[in-house]
LUMFIMI-252780 format. One line per field, with one value per residue (C-alpha): x negated, y, z; residue number from 1. Coordinates in steps of 0.5 Angstrom, whole numbers. Layout:
<guzas>
x	(X ...) $
y	(Y ...) $
z	(Z ...) $
num	(NUM ...) $
</guzas>
This chain:
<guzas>
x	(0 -6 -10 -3 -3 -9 -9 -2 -5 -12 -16 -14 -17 -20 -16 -22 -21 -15 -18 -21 -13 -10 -8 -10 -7 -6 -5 0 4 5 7 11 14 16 23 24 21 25 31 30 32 39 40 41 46 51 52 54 59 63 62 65 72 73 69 63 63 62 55 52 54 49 43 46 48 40 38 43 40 33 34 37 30 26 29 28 21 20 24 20 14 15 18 11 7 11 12 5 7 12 20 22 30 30 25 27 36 34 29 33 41 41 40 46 46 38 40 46 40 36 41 43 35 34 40 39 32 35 39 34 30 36 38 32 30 37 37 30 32 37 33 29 36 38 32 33 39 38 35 43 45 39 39 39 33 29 31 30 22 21 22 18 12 13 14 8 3 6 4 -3 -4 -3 -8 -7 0 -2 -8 -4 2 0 -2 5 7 3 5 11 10 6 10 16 12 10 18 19 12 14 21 21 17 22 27 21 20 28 28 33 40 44 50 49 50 56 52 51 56 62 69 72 79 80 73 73 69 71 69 62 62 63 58 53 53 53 46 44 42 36 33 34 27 25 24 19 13 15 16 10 5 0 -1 -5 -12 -15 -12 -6 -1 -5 -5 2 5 0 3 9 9 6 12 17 12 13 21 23 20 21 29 29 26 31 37 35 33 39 43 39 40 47 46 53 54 54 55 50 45 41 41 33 33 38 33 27 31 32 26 21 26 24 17 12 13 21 19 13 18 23 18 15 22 24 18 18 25 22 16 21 22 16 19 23 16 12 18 21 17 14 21 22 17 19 26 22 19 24 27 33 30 26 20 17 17 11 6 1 0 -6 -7 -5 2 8 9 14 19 16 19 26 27 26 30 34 35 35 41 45 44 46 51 53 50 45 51 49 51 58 53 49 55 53 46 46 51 46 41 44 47 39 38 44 42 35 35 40 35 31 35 37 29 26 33 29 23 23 15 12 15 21 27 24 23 30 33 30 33 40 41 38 43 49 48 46 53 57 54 56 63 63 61 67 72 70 68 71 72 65 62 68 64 59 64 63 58 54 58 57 49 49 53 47 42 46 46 39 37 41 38 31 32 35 30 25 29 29 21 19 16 19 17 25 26 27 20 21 22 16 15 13 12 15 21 18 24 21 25 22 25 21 15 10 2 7 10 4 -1 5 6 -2 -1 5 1 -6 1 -1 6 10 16 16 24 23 30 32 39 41 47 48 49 44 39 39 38 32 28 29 25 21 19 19 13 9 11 13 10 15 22 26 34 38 44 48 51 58 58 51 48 42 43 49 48 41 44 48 43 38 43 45 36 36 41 38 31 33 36 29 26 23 21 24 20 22 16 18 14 12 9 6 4 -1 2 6 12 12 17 23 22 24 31 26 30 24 27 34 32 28 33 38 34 32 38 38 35 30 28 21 20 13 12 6 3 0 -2 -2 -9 -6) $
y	(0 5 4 5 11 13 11 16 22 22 22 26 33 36 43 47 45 49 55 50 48 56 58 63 68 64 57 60 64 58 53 59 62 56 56 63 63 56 60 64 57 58 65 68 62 64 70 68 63 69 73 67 68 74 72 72 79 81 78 85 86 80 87 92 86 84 91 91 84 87 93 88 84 91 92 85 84 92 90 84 87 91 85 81 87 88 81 78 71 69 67 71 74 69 73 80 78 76 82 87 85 80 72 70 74 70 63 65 66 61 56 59 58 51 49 52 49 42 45 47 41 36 41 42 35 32 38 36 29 31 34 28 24 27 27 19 17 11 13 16 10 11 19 18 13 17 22 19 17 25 27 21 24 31 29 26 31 35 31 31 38 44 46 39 39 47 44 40 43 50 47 46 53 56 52 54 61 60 57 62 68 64 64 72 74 70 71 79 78 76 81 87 84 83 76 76 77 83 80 75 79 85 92 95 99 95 95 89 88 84 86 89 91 84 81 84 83 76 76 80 75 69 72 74 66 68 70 64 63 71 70 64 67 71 65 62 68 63 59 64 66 71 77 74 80 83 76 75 82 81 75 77 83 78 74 79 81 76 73 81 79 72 74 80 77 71 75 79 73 71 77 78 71 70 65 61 57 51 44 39 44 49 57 56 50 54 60 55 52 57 61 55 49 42 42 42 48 47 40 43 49 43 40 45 47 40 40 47 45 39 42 49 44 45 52 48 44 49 55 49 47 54 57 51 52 58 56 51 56 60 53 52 45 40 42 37 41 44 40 39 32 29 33 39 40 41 33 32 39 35 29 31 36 30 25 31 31 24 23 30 26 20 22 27 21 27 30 37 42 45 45 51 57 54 53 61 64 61 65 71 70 72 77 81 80 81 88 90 89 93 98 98 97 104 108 105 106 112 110 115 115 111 114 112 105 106 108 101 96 101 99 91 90 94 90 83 85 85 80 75 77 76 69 68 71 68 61 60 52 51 56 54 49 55 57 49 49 55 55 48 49 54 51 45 50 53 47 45 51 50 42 46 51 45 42 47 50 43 42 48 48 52 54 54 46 41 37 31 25 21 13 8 3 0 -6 -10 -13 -18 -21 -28 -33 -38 -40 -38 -34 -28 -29 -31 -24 -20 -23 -21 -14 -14 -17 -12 -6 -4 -5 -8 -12 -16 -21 -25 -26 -31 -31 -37 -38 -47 -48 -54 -49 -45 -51 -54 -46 -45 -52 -52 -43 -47 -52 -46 -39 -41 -35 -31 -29 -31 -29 -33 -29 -34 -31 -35 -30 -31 -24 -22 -14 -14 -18 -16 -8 -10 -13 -7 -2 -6 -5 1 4 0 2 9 9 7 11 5 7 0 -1 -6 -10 -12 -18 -18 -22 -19 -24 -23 -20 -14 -18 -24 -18 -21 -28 -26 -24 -18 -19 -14 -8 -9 -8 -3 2 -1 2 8 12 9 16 12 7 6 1 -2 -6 -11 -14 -21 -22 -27 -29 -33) $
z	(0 1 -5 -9 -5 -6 -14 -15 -10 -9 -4 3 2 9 12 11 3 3 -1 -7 -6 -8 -16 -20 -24 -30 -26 -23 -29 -32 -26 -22 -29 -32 -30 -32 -38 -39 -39 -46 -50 -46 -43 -50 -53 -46 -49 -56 -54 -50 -56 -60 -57 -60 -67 -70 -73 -64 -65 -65 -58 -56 -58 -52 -47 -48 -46 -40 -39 -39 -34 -29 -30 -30 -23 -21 -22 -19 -13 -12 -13 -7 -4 -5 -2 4 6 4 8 2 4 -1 -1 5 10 8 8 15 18 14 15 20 21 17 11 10 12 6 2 5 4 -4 -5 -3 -7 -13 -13 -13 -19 -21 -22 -23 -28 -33 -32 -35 -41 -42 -43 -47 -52 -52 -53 -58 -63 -61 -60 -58 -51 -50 -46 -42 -40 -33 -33 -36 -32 -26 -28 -30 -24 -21 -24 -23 -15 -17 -20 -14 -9 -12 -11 -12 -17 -20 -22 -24 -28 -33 -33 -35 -42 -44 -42 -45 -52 -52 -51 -57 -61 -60 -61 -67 -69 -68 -72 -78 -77 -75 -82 -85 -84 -85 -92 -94 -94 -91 -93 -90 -91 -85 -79 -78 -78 -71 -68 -73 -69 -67 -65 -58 -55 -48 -43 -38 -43 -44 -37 -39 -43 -39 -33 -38 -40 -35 -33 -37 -30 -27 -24 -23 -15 -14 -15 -9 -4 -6 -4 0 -6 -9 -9 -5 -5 -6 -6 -11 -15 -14 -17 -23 -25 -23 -28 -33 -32 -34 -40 -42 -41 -43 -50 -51 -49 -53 -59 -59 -59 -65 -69 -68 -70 -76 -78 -77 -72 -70 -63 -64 -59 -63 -64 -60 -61 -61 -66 -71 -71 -72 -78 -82 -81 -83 -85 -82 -82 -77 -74 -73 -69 -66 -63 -62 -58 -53 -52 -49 -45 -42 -41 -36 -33 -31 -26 -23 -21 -16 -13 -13 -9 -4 1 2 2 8 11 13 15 19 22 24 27 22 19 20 23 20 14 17 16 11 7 6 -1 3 0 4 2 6 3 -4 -2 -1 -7 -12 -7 -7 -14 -16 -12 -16 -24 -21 -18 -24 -29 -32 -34 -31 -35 -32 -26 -30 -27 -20 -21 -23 -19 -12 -15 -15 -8 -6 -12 -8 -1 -2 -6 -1 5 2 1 9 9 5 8 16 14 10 8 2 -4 -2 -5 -12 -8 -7 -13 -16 -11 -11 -18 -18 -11 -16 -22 -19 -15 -21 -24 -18 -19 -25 -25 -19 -24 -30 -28 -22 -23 -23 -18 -13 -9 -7 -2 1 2 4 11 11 10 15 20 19 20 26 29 28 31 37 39 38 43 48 48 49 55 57 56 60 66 71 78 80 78 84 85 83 88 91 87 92 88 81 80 73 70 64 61 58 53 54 57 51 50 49 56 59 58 59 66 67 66 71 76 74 77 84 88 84 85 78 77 70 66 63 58 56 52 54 62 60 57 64 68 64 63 71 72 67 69 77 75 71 76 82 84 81 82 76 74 70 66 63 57 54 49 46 47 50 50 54 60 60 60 65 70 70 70 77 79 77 82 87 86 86 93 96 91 86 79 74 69 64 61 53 51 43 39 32 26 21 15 16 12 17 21 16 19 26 29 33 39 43 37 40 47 47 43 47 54 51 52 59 64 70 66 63 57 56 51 51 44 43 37 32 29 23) $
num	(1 2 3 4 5 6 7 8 9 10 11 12 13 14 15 16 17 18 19 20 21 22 23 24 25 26 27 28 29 30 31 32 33 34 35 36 37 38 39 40 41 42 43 44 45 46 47 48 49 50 51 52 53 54 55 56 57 58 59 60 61 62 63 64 65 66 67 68 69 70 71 72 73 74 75 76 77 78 79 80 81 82 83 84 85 86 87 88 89 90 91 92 93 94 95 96 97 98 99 100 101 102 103 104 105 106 107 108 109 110 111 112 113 114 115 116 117 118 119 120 121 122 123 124 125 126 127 128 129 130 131 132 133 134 135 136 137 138 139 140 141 142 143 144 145 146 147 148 149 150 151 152 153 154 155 156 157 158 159 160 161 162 163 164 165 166 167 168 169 170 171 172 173 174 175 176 177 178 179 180 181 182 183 184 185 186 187 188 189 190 191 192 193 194 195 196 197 198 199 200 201 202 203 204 205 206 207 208 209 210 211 212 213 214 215 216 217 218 219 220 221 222 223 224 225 226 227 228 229 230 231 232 233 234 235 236 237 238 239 240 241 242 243 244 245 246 247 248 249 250 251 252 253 254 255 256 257 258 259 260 261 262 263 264 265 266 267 268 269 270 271 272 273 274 275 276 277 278 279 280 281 282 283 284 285 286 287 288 289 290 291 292 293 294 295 296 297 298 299 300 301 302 303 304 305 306 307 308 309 310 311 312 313 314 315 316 317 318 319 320 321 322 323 324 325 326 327 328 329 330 331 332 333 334 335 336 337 338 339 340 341 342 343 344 345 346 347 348 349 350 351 352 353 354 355 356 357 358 359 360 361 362 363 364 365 366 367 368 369 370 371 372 373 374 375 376 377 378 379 380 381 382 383 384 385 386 387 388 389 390 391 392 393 394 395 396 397 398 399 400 401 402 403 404 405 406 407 408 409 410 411 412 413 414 415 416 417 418 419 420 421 422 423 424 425 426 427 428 429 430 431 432 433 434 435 436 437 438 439 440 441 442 443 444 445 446 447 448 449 450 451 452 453 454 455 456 457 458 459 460 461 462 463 464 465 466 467 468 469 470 471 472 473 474 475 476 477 478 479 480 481 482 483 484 485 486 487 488 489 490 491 492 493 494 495 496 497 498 499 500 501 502 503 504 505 506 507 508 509 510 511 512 513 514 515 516 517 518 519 520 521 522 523 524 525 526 527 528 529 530 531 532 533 534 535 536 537 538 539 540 541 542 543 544 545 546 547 548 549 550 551 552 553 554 555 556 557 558 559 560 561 562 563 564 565 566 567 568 569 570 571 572 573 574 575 576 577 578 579 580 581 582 583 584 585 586 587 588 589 590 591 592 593 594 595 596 597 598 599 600 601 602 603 604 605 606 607 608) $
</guzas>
């Protein structure tokens, strides 16, 4: 089991390896921004297929929608910019929901984040597959295998490390930025030189009967999906390199370069080529079609785009675990969220996001694409929440410069707003089940939080609790099932115990059998005091309970401490476990629950 761990994750890196662990900036843009830029092979189309209601001759509204789409992303990356300067230690929309409008309002953001990275990843993963599929149909029957195998090698490479996963994921990153800015060159070429025909597209400013502003707005926030992903790179600061802020806001500006042109690009292509929605084929594949024709540029395109649509979920593995990180510290989740793998990742929030995700497309049969709604509006959730706490930041603070800092979160907070009611107006059917669950996570979270301060008020030491009672000597219980090796070296460590009183207990389930035990245990120990508890009903743990129950109340009276002594035998091999009923396990959970009783469990092993 170790070498196989070691085969798929390495070697364990020691804690002061942790700084050959960090990214730099063009890891980091390609495996925090994958899920962004990701988006520009779907964030267009969503507006076309609101604009098809109405008619193809409404398409030239796709232009102004993309540029209300742009300024929500400018005000995006200069909020999380500022974001990434005041809150160095990563959290994102989380940290600053909660230092700014309160516990409840981060843990919503919270909540939403850690959903939406499981979207995030079961989503991409299955639209990847997808694509895969759909150029082989004969795959079709086995999307959600291979889907459930992608996510396997994701979790995989991440568990290996940061800078691994970074290392071999950043090439097909960066392929596909390379492929899509070769189809806007060759394409705005195109249109610049007059191949292509004017009559493919209604000019700009034609008027269209049934449009509206509701359904602009529509449009508008289906678009805006193209944003998906903006917020990672500030929940995962610690990942970069020294000076990490300074790193993480280059590469955040980098990012929004890049997404801006890659979004804004499609759209226009897709104007100026009359490019028509269509179920079978993607936006994306239509604009590479008619620019190259079915060469290998057009499968080429096709082919980055599958894969980034993957790899976006990356995202998901690199924003998770920081994000739980924090949420653990703040004592809402596991705090075993906290601590490090042997690979210097947070193995343990690796872990759970692809279990997480492997259990969401089977459960959606790797069908996921209503889930597209929900897996935007739980981005926009935090959007709000974190522009509006750092509204109520700069008008507190009030530091230099900061009616412009406000002015930018102002309007990022207005338009993620609007756009989040939209996607409760317009798709309510799929978005609905954010209103379950967000109570219910914040609920958990509460409740998680409750446990972790009872047990800290009930392990800390005060002056003004009761000394505990003097022990004056020890009951042992042992109970024996036979007259074994096993029982023998537990009966030695027993009597090596200093004022102690030892029973031996014997439960046989025949009158003959207990008979026979007490004259077999007369010749061997007569020593020892031994109690039988014969049990008609065949069971071990209920007479036994019962009868320590009995001891400890008196024990305690003359304040003697019971000690049960569990004998156990361990074989060899690990798998010779499956062949014994593990009576020694029952016991002990049974008497764990049980207050003044100390279990001790004796092992004798076995040599072959």
């Amino acid at each position: 089991m170790i070498s196989v761990k070691r085969l798929l994750i390495g070697r364990p890196l020691k804690s002061e390896q942790l700084g050959e662990q960090k990214l730099n900036k063009t890891k980091a843009l390609a495996i925090l921004s994958s899920d962004a830029l990701s988006s520009v092979a779907y964030g267009p189309e969503q507006i076309l297929l609101v604009l098809i209601t109405v008619g193809a001759a409404a398409f030239w509204y796709s232009i102004p929608i993309a540029i209300g789409v742009l300024v929500l992303l400018t005000a995006l990356i200069l909020s999380y910019r500022q974001i990434i300067y005041a809150y160095p230690q990563g959290g994102g929309a989380y940290v600053v929901s909660k230092e700014n409008l309160g516990k409840y309002p981060g843990l919503i953001a919270g909540g939403s984040l850690l959903v939406d990275y499981i979207l995030t990843v079961a989503v991409s993963v299955s639209a990847g597959t997808d694509a895969i599929t759909s150029a082989f149909p004969s795959l079709h029957p086995y999307n959600v295998p291979i889907a459930i195998l992608f996510v396997l090698l994701i979790t995989t490479l991440n568990l290996r490390g940061v800078t691994e996963s970074a290392s071999f994921l950043a090439y097909p990153v960066y392929l596909f930025v390379l492929a899509i800015f070769i189809m806007l060159g060759v394409g705005l070429f195109r249109i610049v030189a007059g191949d292509v025909p004017a009559e493919l597209h209604t000019p700009l400013g034609t008027p269209v009967a049934g449009i509206s502003l509701f359904l602009l707005l529509r449009a508008f926030a289906s678009g805006s999906s193209a944003l998906t992903g903006v917020e990672a790179i500030s929940n995962a600061i610690p990942n970069f390199k020294a000076p990490a802020p300074n790193n993480a806001a280059k590469t955040l500006a980098a990012m929004g370069i890049l997404l801006a042109v890659l979004f804004s690009g499609i759209v226009l292509l897709a104007y100026y080529y009359g490019v028509t929605p269509n179920e079978q084929v993607t936006v994306v594949s239509e604009i590479a079609e008619q620019v190259f024709g079915r060469n290998f540029m057009y499968f080429f395109i096709q082919g980055t785009t599958a894969l980034i649509l993957i790899l976006a979920a990356n995202t998901g593995y690199s924003a998770f675990p920081l994000l739980a990180v924090n949420l653990a510290k703040d004592k809402f989740i596991p705090r075993m969220f906290t601590v490090r793998g042997d690979r210097l990742g947070y193995s343990n929030g690796i872990l759970s996001l692809g279990v997480l995700s492997i259990l969401l497309i089977i459960a959606f049969e790797g069908r996921t694409e209503h889930l597209i709604p929900l897996y935007a509006v739980g981005v926009f959730i935090p959007f709000t929440l974190s522009q509006t706490g750092m509204m109520v930041k700069w008008i507190r603070e009030k530091p230099a410069g900061w009616a412009g800092k406000l002015a930018v979160n102002t309007t990022g907070a207005l338009i993620s707003f609007v756009v989040t009611i939209m996607f409760f107006l317009t798709k309510f059917p799929q978005v609905w089940p954010v209103l379950v669950f967000l109570p219910l996570i914040i609920l958990l979270f509460y409740r998680i939080r409750k446990h972790y301060e009872a047990v800290a008020d009930q392990l800390r030491l005060s002056t003004c609790e009761e000394e505990p009672l003097a022990i004056e000597g020890n009951v042992i219980i042992l109970p024996v099932a036979g007259i074994t090796h096993v029982v023998e070296n537990s009966l030695r460590y027993a009597q090596s115990l200093s004022a102690s009183q030892i029973i031996a207990v014997h439960v046989p389930f025949e009158r003959e059998e207990e008979h026979i035990f007490e004259e077999k245990w007369k010749k061997f120990h007569p020593e020892i005091r031994l109690v039988s508890l014969y049990s008609p009903y065949r069971s071990i743990i209920h007479p036994l309970i019962k009868f320590i129950d009995t001891v400890q109340r008196k024990a305690s009276e003359s304040h003697y401490q019971v000690t049960v002594i569990v004998p156990q035998f361990i074989p060899k091999k690990g798998w010779h476990n499956i062949l014994h009923n593990q009576s020694s396990l029952l016991i002990r959970t049974h008497l764990l629950y049980r207050r003044n009783v100390i279990i001790t469990t004796v092992p004798y092993h076995l040599k072959k």
